[in-house]
C-alpha positions in Angstrom: -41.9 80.2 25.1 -38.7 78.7 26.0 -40.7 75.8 28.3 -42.3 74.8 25.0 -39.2 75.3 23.1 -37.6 72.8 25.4 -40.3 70.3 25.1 -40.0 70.6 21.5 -36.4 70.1 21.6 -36.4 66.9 23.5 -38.8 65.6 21.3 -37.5 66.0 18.3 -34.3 64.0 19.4 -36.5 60.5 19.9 -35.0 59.7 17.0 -31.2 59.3 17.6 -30.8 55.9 19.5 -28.7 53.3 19.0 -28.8 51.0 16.1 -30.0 48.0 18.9 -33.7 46.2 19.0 -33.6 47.8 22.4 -36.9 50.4 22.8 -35.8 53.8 22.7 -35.1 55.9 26.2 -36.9 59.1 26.2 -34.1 60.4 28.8 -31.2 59.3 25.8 -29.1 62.5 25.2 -28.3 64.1 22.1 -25.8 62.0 20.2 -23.5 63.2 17.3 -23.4 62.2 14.0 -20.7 59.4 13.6 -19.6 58.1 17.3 -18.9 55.0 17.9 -21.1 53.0 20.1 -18.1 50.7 21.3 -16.0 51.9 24.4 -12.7 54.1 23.5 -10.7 52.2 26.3 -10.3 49.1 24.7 -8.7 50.2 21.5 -5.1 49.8 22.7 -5.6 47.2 25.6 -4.1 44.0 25.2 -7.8 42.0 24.8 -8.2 44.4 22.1 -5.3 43.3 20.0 -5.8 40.3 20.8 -9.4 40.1 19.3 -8.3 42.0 16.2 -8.1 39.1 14.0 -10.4 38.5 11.3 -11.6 35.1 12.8 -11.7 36.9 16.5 -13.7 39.7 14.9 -16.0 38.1 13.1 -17.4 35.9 15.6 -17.2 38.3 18.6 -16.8 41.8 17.5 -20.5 43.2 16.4 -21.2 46.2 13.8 -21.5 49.1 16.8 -20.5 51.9 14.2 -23.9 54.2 13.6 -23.8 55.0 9.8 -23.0 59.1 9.3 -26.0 59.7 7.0 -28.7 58.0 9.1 -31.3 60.6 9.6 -31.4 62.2 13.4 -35.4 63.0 13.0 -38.1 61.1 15.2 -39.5 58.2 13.8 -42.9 58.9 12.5 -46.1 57.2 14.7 -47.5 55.0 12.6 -51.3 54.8 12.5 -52.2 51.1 14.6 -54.1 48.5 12.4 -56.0 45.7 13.9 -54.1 43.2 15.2 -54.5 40.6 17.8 -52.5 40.4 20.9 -50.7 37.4 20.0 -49.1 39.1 17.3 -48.2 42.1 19.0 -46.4 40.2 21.8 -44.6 38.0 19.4 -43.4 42.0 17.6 -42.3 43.3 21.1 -38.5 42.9 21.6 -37.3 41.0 24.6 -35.1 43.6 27.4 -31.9 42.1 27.9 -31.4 41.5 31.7 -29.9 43.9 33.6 -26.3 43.6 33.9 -25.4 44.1 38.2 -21.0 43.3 37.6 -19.1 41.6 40.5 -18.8 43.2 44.1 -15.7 44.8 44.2 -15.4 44.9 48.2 -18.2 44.3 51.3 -18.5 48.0 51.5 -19.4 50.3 48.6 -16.8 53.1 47.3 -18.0 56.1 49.3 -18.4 59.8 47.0 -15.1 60.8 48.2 -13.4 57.1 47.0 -15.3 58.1 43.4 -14.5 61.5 43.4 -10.4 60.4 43.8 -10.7 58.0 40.9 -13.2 59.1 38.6 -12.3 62.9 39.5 -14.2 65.8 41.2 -15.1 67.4 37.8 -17.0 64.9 36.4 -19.5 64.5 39.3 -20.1 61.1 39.2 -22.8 59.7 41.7 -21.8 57.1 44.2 -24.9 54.6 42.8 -23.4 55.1 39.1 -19.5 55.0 40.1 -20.0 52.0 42.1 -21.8 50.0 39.0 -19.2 51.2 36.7 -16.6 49.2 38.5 -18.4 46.0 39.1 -19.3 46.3 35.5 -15.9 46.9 34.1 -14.9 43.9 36.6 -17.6 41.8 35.7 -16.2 42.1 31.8 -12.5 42.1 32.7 -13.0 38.3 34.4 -15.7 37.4 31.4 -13.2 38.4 28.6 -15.9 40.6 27.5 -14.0 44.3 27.5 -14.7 44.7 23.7 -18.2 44.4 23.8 -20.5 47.4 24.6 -21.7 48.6 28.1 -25.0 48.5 29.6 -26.9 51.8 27.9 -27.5 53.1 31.4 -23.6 54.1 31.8 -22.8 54.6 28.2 -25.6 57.2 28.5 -24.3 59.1 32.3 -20.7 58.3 31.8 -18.0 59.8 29.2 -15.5 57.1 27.6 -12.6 59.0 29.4 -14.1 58.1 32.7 -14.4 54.1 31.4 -10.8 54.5 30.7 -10.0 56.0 34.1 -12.6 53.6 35.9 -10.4 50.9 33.9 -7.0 52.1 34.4 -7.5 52.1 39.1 -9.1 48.0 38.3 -6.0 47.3 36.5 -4.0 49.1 39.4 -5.8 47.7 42.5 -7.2 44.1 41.0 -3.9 43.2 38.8 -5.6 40.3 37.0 -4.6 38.1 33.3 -7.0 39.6 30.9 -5.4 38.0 28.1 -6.3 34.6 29.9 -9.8 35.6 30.5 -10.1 36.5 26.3 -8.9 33.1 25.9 -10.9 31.9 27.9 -13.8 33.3 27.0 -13.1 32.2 23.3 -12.9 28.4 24.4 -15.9 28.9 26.1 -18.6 30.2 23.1 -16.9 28.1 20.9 -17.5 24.7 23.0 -21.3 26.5 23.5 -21.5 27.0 19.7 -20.2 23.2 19.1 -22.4 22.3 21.8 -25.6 23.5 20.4 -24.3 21.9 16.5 -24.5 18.7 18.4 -27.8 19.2 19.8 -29.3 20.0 16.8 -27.9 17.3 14.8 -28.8 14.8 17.5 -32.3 16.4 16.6 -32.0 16.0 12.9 -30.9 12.2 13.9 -27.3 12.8 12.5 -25.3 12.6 15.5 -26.1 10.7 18.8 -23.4 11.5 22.0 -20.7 9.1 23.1 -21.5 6.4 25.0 -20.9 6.6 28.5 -22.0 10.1 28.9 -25.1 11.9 29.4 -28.1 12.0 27.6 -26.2 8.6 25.5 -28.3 5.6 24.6 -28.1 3.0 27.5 -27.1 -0.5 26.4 -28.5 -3.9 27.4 -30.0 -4.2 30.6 -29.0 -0.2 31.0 -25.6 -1.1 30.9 -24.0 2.8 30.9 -21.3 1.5 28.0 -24.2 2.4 25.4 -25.4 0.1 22.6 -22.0 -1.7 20.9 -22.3 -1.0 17.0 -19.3 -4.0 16.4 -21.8 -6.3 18.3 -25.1 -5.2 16.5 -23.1 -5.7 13.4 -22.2 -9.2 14.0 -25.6 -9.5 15.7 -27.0 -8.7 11.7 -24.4 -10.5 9.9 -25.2 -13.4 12.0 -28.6 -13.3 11.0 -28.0 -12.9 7.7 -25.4 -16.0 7.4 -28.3 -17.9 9.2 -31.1 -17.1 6.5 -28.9 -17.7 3.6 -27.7 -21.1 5.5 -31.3 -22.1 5.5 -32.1 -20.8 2.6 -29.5 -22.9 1.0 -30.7 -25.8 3.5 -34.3 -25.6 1.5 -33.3 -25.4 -1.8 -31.0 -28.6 -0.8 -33.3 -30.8 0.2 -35.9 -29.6 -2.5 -33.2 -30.4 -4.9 -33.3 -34.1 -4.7 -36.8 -34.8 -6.8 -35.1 -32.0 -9.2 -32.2 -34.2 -9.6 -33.9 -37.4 -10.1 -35.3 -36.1 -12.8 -31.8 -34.6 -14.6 -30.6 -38.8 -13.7 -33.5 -39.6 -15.7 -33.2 -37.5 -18.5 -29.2 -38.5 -18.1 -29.9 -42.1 -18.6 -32.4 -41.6 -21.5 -30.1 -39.7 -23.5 -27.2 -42.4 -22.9 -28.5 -46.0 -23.3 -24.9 -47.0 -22.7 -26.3 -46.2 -18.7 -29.2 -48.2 -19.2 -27.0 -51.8 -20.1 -25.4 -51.7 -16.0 -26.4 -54.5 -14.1 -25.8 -53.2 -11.0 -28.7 -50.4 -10.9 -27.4 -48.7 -7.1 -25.2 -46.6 -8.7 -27.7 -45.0 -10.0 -30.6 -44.9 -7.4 -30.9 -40.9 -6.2 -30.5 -41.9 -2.3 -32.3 -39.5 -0.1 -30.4 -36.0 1.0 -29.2 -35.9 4.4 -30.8 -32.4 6.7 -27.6 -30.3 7.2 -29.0 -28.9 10.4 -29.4 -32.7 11.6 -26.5 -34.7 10.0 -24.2 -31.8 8.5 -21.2 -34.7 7.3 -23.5 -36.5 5.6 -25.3 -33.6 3.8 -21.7 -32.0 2.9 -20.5 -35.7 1.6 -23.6 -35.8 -0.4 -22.9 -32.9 -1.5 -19.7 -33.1 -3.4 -20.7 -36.4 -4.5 -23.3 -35.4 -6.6 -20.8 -32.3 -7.5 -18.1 -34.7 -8.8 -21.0 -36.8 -10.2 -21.6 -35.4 -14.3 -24.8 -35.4 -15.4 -24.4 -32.5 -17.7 -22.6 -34.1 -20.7 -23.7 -35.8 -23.2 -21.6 -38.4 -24.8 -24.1 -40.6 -26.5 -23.1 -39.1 -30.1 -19.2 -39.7 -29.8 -18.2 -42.0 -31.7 -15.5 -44.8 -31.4 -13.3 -42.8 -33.2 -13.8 -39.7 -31.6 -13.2 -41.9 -28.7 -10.0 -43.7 -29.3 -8.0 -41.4 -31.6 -7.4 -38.4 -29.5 -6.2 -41.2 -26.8 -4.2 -42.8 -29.2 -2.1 -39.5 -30.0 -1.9 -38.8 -26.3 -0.1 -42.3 -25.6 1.9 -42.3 -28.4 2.8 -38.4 -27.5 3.9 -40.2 -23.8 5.5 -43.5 -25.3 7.6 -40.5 -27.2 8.4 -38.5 -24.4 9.5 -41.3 -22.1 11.9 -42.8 -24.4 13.4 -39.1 -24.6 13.6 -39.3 -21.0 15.4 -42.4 -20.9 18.1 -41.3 -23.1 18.5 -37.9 -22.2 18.6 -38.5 -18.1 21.8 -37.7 -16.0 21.6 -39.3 -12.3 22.7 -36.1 -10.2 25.4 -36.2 -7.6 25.2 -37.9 -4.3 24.9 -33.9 -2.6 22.7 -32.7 -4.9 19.7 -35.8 -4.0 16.9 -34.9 -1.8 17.7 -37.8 0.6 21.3 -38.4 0.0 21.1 -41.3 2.6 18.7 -42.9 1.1 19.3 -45.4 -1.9 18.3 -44.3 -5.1 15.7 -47.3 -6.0 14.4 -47.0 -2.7 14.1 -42.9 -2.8 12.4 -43.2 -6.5 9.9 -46.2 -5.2 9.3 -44.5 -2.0 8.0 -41.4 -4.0 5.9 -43.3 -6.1 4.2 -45.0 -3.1 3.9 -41.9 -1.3 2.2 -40.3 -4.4 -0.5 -43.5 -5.0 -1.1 -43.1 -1.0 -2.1 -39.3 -1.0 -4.2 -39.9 -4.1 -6.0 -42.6 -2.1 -6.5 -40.7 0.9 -8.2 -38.1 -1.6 -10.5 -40.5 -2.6 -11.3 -41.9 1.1 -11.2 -39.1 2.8 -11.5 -35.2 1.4 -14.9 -35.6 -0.6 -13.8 -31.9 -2.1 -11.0 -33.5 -4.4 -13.9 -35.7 -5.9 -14.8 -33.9 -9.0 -10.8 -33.5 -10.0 -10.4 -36.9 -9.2 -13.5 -38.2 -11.0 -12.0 -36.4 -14.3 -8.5 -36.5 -14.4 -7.5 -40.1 -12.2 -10.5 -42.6 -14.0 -10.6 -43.9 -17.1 -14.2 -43.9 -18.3 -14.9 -45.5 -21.6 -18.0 -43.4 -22.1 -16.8 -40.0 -22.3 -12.4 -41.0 -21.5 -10.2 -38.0 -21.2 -6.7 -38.1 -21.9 -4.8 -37.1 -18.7 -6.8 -39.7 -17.0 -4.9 -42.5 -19.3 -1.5 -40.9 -16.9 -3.9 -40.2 -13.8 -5.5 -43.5 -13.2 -1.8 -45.3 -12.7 -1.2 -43.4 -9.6 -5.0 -43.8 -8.3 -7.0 -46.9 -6.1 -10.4 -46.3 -4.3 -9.7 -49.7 -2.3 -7.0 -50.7 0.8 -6.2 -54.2 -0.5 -5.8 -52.9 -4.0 -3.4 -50.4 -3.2 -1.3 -52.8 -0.5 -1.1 -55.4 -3.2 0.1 -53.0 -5.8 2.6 -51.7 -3.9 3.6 -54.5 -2.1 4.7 -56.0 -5.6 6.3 -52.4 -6.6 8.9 -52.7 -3.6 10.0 -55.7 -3.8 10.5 -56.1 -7.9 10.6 -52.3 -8.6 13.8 -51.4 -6.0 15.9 -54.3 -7.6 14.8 -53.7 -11.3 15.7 -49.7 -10.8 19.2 -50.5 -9.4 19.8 -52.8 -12.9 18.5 -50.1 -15.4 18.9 -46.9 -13.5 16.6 -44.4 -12.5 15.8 -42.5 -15.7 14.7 -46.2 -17.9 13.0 -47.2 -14.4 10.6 -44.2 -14.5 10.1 -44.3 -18.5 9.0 -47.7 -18.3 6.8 -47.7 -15.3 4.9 -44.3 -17.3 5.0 -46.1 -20.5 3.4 -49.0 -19.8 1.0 -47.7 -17.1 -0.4 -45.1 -20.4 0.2 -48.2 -22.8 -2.1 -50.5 -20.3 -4.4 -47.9 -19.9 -5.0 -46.9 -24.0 -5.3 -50.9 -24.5 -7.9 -51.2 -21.7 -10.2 -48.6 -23.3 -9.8 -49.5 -26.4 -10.7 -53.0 -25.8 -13.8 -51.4 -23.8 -15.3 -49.0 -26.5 -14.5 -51.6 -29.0 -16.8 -54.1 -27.1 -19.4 -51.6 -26.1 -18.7 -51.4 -22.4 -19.0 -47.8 -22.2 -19.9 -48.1 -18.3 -16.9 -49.4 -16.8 -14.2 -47.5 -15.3 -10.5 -48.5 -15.0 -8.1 -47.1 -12.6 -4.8 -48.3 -10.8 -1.2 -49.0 -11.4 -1.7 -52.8 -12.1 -0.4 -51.9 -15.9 2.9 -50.0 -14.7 3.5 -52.9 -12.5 2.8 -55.6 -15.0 5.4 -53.7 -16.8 8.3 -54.0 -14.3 7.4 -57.6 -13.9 7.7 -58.2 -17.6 10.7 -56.5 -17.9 12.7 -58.4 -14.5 11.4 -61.8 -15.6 13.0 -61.7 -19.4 15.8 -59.6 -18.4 16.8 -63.0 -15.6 14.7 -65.1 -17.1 17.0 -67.8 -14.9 15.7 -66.2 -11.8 14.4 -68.2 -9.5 10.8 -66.6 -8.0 8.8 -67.2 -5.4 5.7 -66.1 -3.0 7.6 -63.9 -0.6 5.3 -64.0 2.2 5.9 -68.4 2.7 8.0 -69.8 5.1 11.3 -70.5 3.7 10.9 -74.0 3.2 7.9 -73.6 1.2 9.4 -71.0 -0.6 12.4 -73.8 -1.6 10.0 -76.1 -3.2 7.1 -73.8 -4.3 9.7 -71.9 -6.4 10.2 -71.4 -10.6 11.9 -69.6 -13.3 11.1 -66.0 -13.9 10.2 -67.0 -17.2 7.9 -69.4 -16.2 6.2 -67.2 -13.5 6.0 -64.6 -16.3 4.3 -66.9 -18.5 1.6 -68.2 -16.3 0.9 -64.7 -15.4 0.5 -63.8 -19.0 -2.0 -66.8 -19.5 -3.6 -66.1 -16.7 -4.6 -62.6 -17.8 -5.1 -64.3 -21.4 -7.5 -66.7 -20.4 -9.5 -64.6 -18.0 -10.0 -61.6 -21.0 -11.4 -64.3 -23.6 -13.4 -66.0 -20.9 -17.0 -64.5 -20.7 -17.3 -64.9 -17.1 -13.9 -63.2 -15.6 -13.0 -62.5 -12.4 -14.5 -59.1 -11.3 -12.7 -55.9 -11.0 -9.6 -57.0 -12.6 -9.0 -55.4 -15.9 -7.1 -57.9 -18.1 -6.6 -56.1 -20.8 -4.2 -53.4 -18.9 -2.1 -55.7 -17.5 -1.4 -57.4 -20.9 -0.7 -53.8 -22.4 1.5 -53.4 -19.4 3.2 -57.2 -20.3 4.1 -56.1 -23.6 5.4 -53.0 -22.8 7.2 -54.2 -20.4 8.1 -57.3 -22.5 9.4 -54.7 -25.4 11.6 -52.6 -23.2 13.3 -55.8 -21.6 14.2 -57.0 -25.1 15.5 -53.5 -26.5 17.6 -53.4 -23.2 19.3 -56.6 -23.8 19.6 -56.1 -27.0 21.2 -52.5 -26.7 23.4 -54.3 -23.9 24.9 -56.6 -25.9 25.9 -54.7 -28.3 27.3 -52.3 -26.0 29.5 -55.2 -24.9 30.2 -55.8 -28.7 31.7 -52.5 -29.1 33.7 -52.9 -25.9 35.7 -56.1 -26.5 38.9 -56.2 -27.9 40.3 -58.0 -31.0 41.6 -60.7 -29.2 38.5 -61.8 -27.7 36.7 -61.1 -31.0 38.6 -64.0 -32.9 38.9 -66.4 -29.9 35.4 -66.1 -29.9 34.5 -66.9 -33.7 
């Protein structure tokens, strides 16, 4: 009876094992409700406290308590269905390899070394006492004291012989647990970051540095990896490329497109239709960027500045003429303000103190008339603001260019001449009148030339012709030097002096022949070309005007400045 008592007994404990996937031991002993499955020894070590945190325990520190109300009976054997052997092999747990430790020495503890350290009582066995050390020093240089033992010596050892197994290895192999923890810790979690990165370089989210292993290789393997900056540049490149040829085909498809806008141009405007000279209006063939790239970018603001957009053939002449006439009259206005109201500032308050004033104001108005003709030479860009605001175009005239076109030539000799005349008549006329009458009457009568030119222009139908230059503002300053010393000898300055002696006349009389000259050649159906008579006779008058107001104003400024005696002496 009691044999088959005792087989009943150990049967009927199959049952309480360990809450692990691990199969269960038919030699396990009877365990007790509620005992911990995690060693006794490490609750006040140092590595213990040290992995008491929440974040420490929550990562390394597994469940091991066994629950006080699971049932201590033998698991019932379940009747087998039919299943294949795949299936059953893919069900069977995997054994966990068998944990050997380090070797403490060459030469195993003998059973009297474990009877003096693990005690006599508890009849440890050499085999067992020897694994319980390497074990326990296996974990102490892992950092791995918290987790459980191997079930072997949980099941033939007591946790009071861990803690004295524990307590000589701390005595005889003095070692930095904390360290080893630490350790540990930095280890799993560059494993755990380790394995993020492999699987999100197999999801395609993350790919390792460059320069390491397992990295892309570059051009011709080069070990650096692939550069992103370069591949970037690489596609922007290529991008930049198709749009430039993109833009390059819808360039040079554009010409037969524009032709036909010219033609449409012209047959809206007959005014186009009356110009003799019929280049100006020929659609010359577009220059290949990739083959001549300053022609094709020339071409290309020229037919930018070029306006073939508006139409102007339903203005009238008086929607032509009247908003200029309000803008010169608005100038004529303002310069004769100018002329009264301007103070000359102090000799250390001048830009150029060094420099005379007639030649400092002169020098600035030739500087500006040379920049504005470089603009036109040479920067095609500035063609479309030039085009609108420094021409006078009777078709369609806007009224800054009436102010614009003064300061503005498209030819070399034209400009030299100009300002050739300016020097030598404007720096002596300026030091006579000042600087603030100077300037009034060389604006007045370039806007007063201009206004008379276009109107003379619409008036006769000439809506194609342009005017620009600052032949008015100088016919001004002649005017107004030749009646102000009509005396004045004047002569061509560039003859030798001899001529000069005999080839000489009275201002007046220069003045005069110049006025007639301009006279005959605007009445005259065939005129010289390019010179637009009727500005410099605006410019005359204006010029003429402002000379006789200036005497006029003088003399009675001398008038109110004699004294009684020379009053009556002189009636």
């Amino acid at each position: 009876m009691s044999n088959v008592f005792g087989v009943t007994w150990r049967t009927t404990c199959l049952g309480l094992r360990s809450p692990s996937l691990h199969p269960p031991n038919l030699a396990a002993p009877f365990c007790p409700l509620g005992r911990q499955i995690s060693p006794a020894w490490s609750l006040d070590s140092t590595p213990r406290r040290l992995l008491s945190s929440k974040r420490l325990s929550t990562i390394l520190l597994p469940d091991t308590r066994v629950s006080a109300d699971r049932p201590c009976f033998p698991n019932r054997i379940r009747p087998r269905s039919f299943q294949s052997s795949a299936v059953l092999l893919a069900n069977k747990p995997t054994i966990p390899p068998v944990e050997k430790g380090v070797k403490l020495r060459d030469v195993p503890f003998s059973k009297t070394e474990i009877d003096k350290i693990f005690g006599s009582r508890n009849k440890m066995s050499p085999a067992m006492g020897n694994r319980v050390l390497s074990v326990l020093q296996a974990r102490r240089l892992a950092g791995t004291l918290d987790l459980d033992l191997p079930a072997d010596i949980t099941r033939a050892t007591r946790p009071s012989m861990i803690n004295v197994g524990l307590e000589y290895l701390r005595k005889n192999y003095p070692m930095d647990e904390d360290a080893a923890i630490i350790a540990r810790i930095e280890r799993e979690e560059r494993e755990y970051e380790e394995k993020l990165a492999r699987e999100a370089e197999e999801l395609g989210l993350y790919k390792p540095q460059s320069g390491t292993y397992g990295a892309e290789l570059g051009e011709q393997n080069d070990p650096s990896g692939r550069s992103v900056l370069k591949a970037i540049r690489e596609r922007n490149e290529k991008r930049l490329l198709a749009e430039a040829e993109k833009k390059r085909q819808e360039w040079l498809e554009g010409e037969e497109n524009y032709r036909e806008k010219l033609k449409e141009h012209m047959a809206k405007n007959t005014a186009l239709q009356k110009i003799e000279d019929t280049t100006a209006l020929e659609v010359k063939g577009r220059a290949d960027p990739s083959q001549r790239p300053l022609l094709a970018w020339i071409q290309k603001h020229h037919l930018r500045a070029t306006d073939t957009e508006t139409d102007f053939s339903n203005l009238t002449t008086s929607s032509r003429l009247i908003p200029s006439l309000i803008f010169t009259l608005m100038v004529l206005a303002l310069c004769y303000g100018f002329a009264v109201t301007y103070q000359p500032p102090a000799k250390a308050d001048r830009m150029w103190p060094s420099l005379p004033p007639a030649a400092a104001t002169v020098s600035a108005i030739i500087g500006l008339n040379v920049g504005i003709f470089v603009l036109w030479r040479a920067w095609p860009p500035a063609w479309r603001l030039l085009n609108r605001y420094f021409i006078s175009v009777a078709a369609y005239p806007r009224v800054f260019g009436l102010v614009g076109n003064v300061f503005s030539h498209q030819h070399l000799m034209h400009l030299g001449i100009n300002m050739s005349v300016l020097w030598f008549f404007g720096t002596k006329l300026h030091d006579e009148i000042g600087r603030g009458n100077f300037l009034a009457l060389y604006i007045a009568s370039g806007v007063f030339g201009s206004f008379a030119s276009l109107t003379m222009h619409v008036l006769r139908n000439s809506l194609f012709l342009t005017s620009l230059g600052a032949s008015s503002a100088i016919a001004g300053v002649l005017a107004a030097s030749a009646l102000l010393h009509p005396g004045d000898k004047w002569t061509i300055a560039f003859l030798p002096r001899e001529w000069q002696e005999s080839l000489s006349a009275p201002a007046w009389m220069f003045f005069a022949g110049l006025v007639t000259f301009d006279i005959v050649g605007a009445v005259m159906k065939r005129h010289v070309p390019k010179l637009d008579y009727y500005a410099h006779l605006g410019g005359y008058l204006t010029g003429a005007v402002f000379a006789l107001n200036y005497r006029a104003r003088a003399r009675r400024e001398r008038e109110k400045n004699r004294g009684w005696l020379d009053r009556v002496i002189s009636r």
